[in-house]
N, C-alpha and C positions, 0 to 999 in steps of 0.2 A: 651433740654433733662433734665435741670436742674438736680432735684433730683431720676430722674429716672437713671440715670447712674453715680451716683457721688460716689458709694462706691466700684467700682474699680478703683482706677485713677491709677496716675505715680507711682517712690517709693518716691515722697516727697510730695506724697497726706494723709493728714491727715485720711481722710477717705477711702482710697485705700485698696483693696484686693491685698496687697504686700508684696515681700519679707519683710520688715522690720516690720511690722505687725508684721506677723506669727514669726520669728525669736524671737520675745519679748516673744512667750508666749510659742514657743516650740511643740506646741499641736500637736495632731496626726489626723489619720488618719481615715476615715471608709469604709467597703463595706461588704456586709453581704452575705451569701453563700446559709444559710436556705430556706426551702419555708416551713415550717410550719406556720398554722395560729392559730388563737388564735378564741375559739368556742365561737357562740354567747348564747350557750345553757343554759337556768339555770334548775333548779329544778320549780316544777307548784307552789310551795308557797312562791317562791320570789314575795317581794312588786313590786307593778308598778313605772315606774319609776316619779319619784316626781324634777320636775327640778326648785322647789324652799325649797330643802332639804337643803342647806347652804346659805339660806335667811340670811343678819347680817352681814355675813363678806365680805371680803377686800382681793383681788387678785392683786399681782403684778409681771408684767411680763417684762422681759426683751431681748430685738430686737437689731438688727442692725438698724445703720441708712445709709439712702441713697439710698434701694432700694425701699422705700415706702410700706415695709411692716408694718410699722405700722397704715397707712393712717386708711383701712379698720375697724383696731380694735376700733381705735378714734370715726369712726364716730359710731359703735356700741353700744358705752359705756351705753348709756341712755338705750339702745334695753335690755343690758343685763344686766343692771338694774332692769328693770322693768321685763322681762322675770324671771332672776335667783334670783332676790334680793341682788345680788354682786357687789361690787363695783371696780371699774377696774381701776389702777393706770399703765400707760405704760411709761418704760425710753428705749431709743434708743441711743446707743451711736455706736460713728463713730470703724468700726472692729477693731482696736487696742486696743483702750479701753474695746472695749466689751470682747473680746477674756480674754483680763487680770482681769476683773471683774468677768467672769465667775470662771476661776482658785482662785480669792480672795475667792468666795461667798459660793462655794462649800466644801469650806475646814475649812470653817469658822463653832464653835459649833451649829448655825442654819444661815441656809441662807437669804440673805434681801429679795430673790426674791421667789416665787411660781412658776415661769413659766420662764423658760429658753429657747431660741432657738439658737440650736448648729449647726455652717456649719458640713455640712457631711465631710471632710477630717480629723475635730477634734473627730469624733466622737469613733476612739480606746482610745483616751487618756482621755475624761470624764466618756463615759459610760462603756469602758475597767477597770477603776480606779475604777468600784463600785458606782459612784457619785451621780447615779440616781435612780428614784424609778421605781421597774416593776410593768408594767400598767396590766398585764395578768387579775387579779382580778376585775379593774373599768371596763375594756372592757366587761366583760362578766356576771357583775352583772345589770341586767333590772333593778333595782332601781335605780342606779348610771347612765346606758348610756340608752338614746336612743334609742327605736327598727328601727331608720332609718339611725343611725348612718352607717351601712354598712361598718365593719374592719372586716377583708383585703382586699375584693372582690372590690372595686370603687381605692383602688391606685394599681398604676402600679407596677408588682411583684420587677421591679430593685429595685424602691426607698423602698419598704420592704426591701430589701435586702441592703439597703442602711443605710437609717435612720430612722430606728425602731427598727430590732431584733438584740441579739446581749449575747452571748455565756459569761457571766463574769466569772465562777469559770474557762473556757479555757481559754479566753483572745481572742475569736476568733468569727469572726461573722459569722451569722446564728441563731440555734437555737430555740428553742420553745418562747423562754422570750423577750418582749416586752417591749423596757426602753424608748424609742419617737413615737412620731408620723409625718407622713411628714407635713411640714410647716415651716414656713409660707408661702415658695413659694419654689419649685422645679425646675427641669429647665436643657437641657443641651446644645450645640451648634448646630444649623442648617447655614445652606447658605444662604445671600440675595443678589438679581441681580436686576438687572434694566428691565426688559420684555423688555421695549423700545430702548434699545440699544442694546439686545441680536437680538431682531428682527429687525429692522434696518440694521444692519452688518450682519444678515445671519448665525447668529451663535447660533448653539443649547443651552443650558444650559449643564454645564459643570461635565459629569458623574463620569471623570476619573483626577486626579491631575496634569497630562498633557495636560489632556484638559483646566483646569483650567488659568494654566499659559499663554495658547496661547491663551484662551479669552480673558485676560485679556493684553496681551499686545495690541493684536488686538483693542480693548475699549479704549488704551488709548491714546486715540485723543480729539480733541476741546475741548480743557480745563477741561477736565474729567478724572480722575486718571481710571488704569487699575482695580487695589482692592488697600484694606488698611488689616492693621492688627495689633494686641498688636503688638507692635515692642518693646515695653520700661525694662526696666531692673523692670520685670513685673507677677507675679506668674502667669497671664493668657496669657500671652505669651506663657506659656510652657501649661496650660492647655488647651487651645483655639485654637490656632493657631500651636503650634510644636505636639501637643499630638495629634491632628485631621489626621495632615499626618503620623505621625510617624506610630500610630494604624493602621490606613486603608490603610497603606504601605506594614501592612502585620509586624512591629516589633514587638519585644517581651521586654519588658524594662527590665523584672528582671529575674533570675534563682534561683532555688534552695529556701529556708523557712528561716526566720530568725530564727526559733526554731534550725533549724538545723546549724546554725555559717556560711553558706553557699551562702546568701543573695548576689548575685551578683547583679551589673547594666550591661546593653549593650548598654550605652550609644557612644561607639567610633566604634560602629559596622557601614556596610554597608546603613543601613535603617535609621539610625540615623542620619547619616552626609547627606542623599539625604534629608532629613526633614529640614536639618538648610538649606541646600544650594537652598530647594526650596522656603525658606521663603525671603534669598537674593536676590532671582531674582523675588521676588514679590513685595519684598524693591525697585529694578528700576522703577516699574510703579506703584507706590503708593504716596499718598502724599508728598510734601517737608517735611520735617522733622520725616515720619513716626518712625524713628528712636526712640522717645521719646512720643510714640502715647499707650497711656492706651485705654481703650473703649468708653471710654466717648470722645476721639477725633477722634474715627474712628467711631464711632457712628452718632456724629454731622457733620462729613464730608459727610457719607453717606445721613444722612437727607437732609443735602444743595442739594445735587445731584451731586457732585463732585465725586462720588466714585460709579464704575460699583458692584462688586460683593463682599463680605465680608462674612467672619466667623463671630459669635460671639453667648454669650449667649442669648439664645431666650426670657430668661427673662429682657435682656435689651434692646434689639436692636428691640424688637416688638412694640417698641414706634416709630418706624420708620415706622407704619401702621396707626399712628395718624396722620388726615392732622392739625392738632393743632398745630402739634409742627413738622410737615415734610411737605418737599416742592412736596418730590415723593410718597406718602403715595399712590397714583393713580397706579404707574409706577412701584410699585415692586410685586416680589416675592417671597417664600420661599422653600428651599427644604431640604432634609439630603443631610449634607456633602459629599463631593466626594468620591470615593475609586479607589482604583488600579482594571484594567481589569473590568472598566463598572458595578463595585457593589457597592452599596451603603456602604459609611463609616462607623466607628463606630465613632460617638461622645464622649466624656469625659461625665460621672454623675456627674451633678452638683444638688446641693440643701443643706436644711435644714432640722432639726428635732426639736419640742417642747418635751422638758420631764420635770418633777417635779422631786426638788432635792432632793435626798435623807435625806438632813438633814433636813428636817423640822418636827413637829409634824402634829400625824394623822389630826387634824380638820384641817388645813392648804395645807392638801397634798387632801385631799378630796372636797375643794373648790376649791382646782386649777385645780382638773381634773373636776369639771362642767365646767366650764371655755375655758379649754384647748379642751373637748369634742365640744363645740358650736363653737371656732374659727378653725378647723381643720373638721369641717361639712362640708357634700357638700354645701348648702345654703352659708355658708359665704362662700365659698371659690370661686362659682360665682359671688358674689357682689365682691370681692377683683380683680377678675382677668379682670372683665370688667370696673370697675372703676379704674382702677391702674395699668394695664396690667402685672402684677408680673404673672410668669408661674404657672400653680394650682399643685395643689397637685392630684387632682383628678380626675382618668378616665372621670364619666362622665361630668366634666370641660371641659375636650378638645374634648369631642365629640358631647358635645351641639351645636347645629344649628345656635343657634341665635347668639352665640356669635361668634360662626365660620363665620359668612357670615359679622361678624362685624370687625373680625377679623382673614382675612383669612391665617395667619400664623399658625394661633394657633391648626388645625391638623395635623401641620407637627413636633412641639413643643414637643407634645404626640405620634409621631411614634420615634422622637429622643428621648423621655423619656423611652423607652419600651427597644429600641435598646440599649441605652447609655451603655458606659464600664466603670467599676470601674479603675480610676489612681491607678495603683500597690503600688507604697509606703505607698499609704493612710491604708495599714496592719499596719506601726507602727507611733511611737510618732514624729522622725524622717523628718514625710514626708517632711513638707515646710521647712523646713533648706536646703533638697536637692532640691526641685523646686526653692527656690531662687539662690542655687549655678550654676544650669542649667541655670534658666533667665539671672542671669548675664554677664555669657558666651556667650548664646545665642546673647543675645542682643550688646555686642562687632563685632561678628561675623555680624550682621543684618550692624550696622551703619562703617565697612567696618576697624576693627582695628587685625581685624585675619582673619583667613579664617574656613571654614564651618570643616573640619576637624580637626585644632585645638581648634576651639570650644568645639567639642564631646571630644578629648581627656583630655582636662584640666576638661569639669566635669564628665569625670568618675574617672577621679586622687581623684576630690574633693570627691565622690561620697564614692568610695572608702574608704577616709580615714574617713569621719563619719560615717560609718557604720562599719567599725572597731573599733573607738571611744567606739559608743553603744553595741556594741556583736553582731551583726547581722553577722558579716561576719571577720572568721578566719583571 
């Protein structure tokens, strides 16, 4: 798996998407409500577009590392060179650092960097803050973009509504105004099974999250775990794994608006405790130690072929369709997560956004959007997704043929991108302080130090008292 799954690991993983991360830097949240788009129309006497109009200068952009999204831009470098005349300088640093570099650079009299990429949960507390530049204008100027550029109609409405638009003088998403673009890669949780053991045992693919559990005990025979799962004191433990049943349980996380002091959680409710207690009974037939299992070991478990059926994000575990690096690459499958009463789940929206900051100057903010425009293409976003299997950003990404039959996860990838549910908290700055207070809990409750009930109530106590802390809730 290497570096294909190395930036979500444990909470003492350098590079992990974890509680301690997020915690350092505070950041918020996004999901956007809008379906306005942004017109590609201009006037007849705009110039054509000129795509070595910021020939001379020097674009730098800054990524996570560890999902290999920056492989694709590396090997481009020379292409858009010679194509734009720009010269492409890329820093990837591991999500803690990035997260906190991002907050240094933005606030800084002008920023180091051109090109920023913000996970979607942060995305009320940068681009809510004012931080970024609205694209409305590059979009829709033919001298500046592309006539095959194709914004909005090639991404999928959620992640518009995700990590693009977004209401600043409200504070609220939606909107006319366009402050990112989706990228570098998108992405939310699908299901993968073994065909060969489901068929084998007699057992259908598993509709409902009781179905789920009783295949998976059923599987866990000769030396083969039932499922795995983030079990670890883990932000995608609650994202992935508790937030997959909870949603398609049919819960409701939150009540009431923070504007309104009313912000509840329902975390100690009925639906909440059946989600931690079904995650316990999937802890029995799950690897030894799942207890302390990020993705990156429920990942590699799965590749060996130790592991029948698994959640996870599509943009990591689809490396588990590479026979390179998987032993079952032959012998799986993929689907949208289960749901209660035989209907498909709602996965968690997961993904990124690229925006230019707002502190920089115009000739600077103008090279970054040729730049930004060419790695947020569809062309590149095929070359990225089939050489590096990162989720695309773009419709027809996941509906292409060739890559489909290369990779035959990848249209179920794009039906869970379509479906996917925005994480409720992700409304304020807030959110991962409370996903990690939950993981924590949770993951006591998984490795057998509480039970599934006291789990739920200790974090809505915790819940509770930070969002009274911040004003969300009287």
């Amino acid at each position: 798996m290497k570096d294909k799954v190395r930036a979500h690991a444990t909470d003492s993983s350098d590079n992990g998407v974890n509680r301690r991360d997020f915690l350092k830097v505070g950041a918020a949240a996004a999901a956007v409500a809008g379906a306005s788009s942004v017109g590609m129309a201009e006037s007849a006497s705009a110039a054509a577009y000129n795509p070595k109009k910021f020939a001379g200068t020097t674009v730098k952009i800054l990524l996570v590392d560890g999902e290999r999204d920056q492989e694709g831009i590396k090997d481009k470098i020379s292409y858009i060179q010679k194509t734009h005349g720009i010269k492409v300088e890329v820093t990837a640093l591991a999500l803690g650092a990035q997260l906190e570099k991002i907050q240094s650079v933005l606030r800084a009299s002008t920023s180091e960097y051109d090109i920023i990429d913000n996970l979607g949960f942060t995305v009320s507390g940068v681009v809510g803050g004012g931080l970024f530049t609205k694209l409305n204008d590059y979009i829709a100027n033919k001298e500046l973009t592309a006539p095959t550029y194709n914004y909005p109609a090639d991404f999928p409405a959620g992640q518009l509504d995700y990590t693009s638009r977004y209401d600043v003088a409200n504070n609220k998403f939606g909107g006319k105004d366009v402050y990112l673009i989706p990228g570098m890669h998108s992405g939310s949780v699908i299901m993968f099974y073994r065909k060969d053991l489901l068929s084998a045992a007699g057992i259908p693919v598993p509709k409902s999250w009781d179905d789920y559990i009783d295949a998976a005990r059923k599987l866990n025979t000769g030396g083969v775990s039932g499922t795995t799962m983030i079990a670890a004191n883990d932000v995608s433990l609650i994202l992935v794994d508790w937030y997959a049943r909870f949603a398609s349980m049919g819960g409701k996380l939150m009540s009431g608006t923070p504007g309104a002091k009313n912000y509840k959680p329902n975390l100690n409710g009925a639906t909440a405790v059946r989600a931690v207690q079904h995650m316990i009974d999937c802890a029995e037939v799950s690897p030894k130690g799942v207890g302390s299992f990020g993705f990156t070991e429920s990942v590699d478990a799965f590749s060996r072929g130790d592991v029948a059926l698994m959640l996870c994000w599509s943009t990591i575990a689809g490396s588990a369709f590479n026979p390179a690096t998987s032993k079952v690459a032959s012998k799986i499958g993929a689907v949208q997560i289960p749901g209660d009463a035989n209907t498909t789940g709602r996965p968690i929206r997961g993904g990124w956004g690229l925006g230019i900051p707002k502190n920089l100057p115009k000739k600077r903010k103008d090279a970054a959007w040729m730049v930004m425009q060419y790695i947020t293409s569809a062309s590149f976003d095929k070359y990225q997704m089939d050489n590096y299997q990162t989720d695309p950003n773009r419709r027809s990404t996941y509906a292409d043929a060739a890559l489909n039959k290369k990779f035959p996860y990848l249209k179920v990838a794009g039906q869970a991108m379509e479906n996917a549910k925005m994480l409720d908290v992700a409304l304020i700055p807030e959110c991962f302080e409370l996903v990690g207070e939950a993981a924590r809990e949770f993951n006591l409750a998984i490795i057998g130090s509480q039970t599934a009930k006291q789990a739920c109530a200790n974090a809505q106590a915790s819940w509770e008292k930070i969002l009274k802390r911040a004003g969300h809730l009287a």
